[in-house]
C-alpha positions in Angstrom: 10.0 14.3 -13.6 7.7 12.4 -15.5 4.3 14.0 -17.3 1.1 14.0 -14.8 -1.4 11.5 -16.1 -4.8 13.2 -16.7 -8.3 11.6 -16.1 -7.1 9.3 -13.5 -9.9 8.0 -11.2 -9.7 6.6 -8.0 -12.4 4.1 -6.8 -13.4 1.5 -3.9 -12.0 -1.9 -5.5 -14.3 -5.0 -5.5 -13.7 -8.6 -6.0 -13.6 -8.3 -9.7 -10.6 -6.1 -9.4 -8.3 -8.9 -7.7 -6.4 -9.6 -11.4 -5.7 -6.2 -11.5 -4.5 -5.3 -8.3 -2.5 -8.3 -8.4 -1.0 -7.7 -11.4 -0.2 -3.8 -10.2 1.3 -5.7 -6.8 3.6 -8.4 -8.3 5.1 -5.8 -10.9 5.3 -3.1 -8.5 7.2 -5.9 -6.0 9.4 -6.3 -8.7 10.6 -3.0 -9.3 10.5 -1.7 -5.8 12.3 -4.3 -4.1 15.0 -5.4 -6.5 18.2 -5.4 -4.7 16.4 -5.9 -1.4 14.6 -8.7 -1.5 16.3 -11.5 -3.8 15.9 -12.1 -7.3 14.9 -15.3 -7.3 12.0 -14.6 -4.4 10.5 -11.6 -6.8 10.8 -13.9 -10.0 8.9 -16.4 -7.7 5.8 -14.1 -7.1 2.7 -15.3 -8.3 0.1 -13.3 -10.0 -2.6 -15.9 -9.7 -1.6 -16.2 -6.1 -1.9 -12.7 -5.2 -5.0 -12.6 -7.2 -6.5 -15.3 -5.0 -5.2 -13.2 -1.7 -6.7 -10.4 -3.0 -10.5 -12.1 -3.5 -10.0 -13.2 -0.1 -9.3 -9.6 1.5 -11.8 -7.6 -0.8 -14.9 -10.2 0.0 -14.2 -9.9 3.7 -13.8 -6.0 3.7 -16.6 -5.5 5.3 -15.8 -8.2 8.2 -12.3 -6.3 9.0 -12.8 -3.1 8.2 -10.7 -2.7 5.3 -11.3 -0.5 2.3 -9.4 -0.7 -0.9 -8.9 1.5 -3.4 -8.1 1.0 -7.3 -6.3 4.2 -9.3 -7.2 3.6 -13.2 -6.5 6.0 -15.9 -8.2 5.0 -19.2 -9.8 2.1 -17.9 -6.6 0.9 -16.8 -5.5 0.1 -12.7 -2.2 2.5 -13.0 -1.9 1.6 -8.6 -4.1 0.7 -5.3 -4.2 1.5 -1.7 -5.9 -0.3 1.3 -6.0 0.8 4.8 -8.1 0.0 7.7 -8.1 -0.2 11.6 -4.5 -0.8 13.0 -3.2 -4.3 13.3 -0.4 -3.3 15.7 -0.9 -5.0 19.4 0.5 -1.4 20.4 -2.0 0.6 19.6 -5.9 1.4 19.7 -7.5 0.3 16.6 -10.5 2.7 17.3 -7.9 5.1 17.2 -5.2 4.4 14.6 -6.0 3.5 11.4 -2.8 2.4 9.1 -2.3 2.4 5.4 -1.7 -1.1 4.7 -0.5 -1.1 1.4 0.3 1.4 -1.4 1.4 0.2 -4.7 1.5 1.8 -8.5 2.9 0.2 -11.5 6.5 1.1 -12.3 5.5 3.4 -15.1 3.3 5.6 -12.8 5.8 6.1 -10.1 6.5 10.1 -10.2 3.4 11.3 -11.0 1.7 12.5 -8.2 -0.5 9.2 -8.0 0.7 8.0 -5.1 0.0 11.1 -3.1 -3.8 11.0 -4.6 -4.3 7.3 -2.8 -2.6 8.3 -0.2 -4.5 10.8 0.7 -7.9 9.0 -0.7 -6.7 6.6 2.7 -5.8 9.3 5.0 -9.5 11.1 4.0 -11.4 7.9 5.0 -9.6 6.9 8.2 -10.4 10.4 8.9 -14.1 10.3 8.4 -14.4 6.8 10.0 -12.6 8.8 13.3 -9.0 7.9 13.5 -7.2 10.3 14.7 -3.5 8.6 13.6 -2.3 6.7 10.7 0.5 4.2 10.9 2.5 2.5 7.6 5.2 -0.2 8.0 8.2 0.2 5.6 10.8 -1.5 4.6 13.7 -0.3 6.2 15.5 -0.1 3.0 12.9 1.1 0.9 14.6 5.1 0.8 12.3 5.8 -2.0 9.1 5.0 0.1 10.4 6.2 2.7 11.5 9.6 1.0 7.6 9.7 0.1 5.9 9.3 3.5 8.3 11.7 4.9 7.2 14.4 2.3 3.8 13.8 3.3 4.4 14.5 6.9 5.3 11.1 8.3 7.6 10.4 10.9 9.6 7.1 12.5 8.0 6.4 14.9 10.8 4.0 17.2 9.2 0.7 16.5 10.6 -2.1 14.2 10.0 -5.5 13.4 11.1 -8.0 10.7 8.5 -9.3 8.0 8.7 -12.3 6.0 10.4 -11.0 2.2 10.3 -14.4 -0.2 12.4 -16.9 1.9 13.7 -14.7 3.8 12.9 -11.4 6.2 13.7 -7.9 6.2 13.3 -4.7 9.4 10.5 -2.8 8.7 10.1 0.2 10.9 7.0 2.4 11.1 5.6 5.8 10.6 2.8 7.8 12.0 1.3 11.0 11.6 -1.6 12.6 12.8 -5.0 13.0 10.9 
């Protein structure tokens, strides 16, 4: 296992924080998904693009009720997390909440960092009255999936397929209660 890091923070992201995040996204993407998504799709990744995507999504917060939130150790963004009221047709969004995305640098992963914005997320969705959280996955993502069972997820029977670069992958969903 790799040393803890000490002195991280964890913080509500702002616009200013898209480069960053980006940046943690498209290396993380890289890492995570090689041999599942192709090569060529995750050489293709744009950190200017995310960044863009990720002005977008932290200006209108507020509008959708999605909070963000930026991991940095020595004024460095190590990871990020966002969650917010479900998007799933399935469920009640006053209800569910769901951890939209979790990411952390490569050279982070092991650390316990993770599990701190994980449960930064669950803690909100909490106070703002869900009473479930939801997380899509990649269905061949074992190590993310290894982590959200650890921390009390289960499958949940449902299952669709996302767009991965050119292509798309099954995803299949967890859930747990808050």
């Amino acid at each position: 296992m790799s040393e803890r890091i000490t002195g991280a923070v964890i913080r509500r992201a702002q616009p200013a924080d898209a480069a960053v995040i980006a940046r943690i996204e498209v290396d993380s993407w890289r890492a995570a998904y090689l041999g599942l998504v192709p090569a060529a799709d995750l050489n293709a990744l744009s950190v200017p693009a995310r960044e863009a995507s990720w002005r977008r999504i932290l200006i209108g917060a507020a509008a959708t009720g999605t909070r963000t939130w930026l991991l940095c150790a020595e004024d460095a963004g190590l990871g990020f997390a966002s969650a917010g009221p479900t998007r799933d047709d399935d469920d009640d969004p006053g209800d569910v909440g769901e951890l939209y995305t979790i990411y952390l640098l490569p050279a982070a992963w092991g650390r316990g960092l993770g599990a701190a914005l994980l449960d930064t997320a669950q803690a909100d969705l909490a106070r703002r009255r869900h009473r479930t959280m939801t997380i899509w996955v990649l269905e061949g993502n074992t190590r993310a999936r290894r982590f959200y069972e650890l921390a009390g997820f289960t499958r949940d029977g449902a299952r669709r397929w996302t767009r991965a670069g050119a292509g798309s992958l099954p995803e299949i969903r967890y859930r747990r209660a808050l």
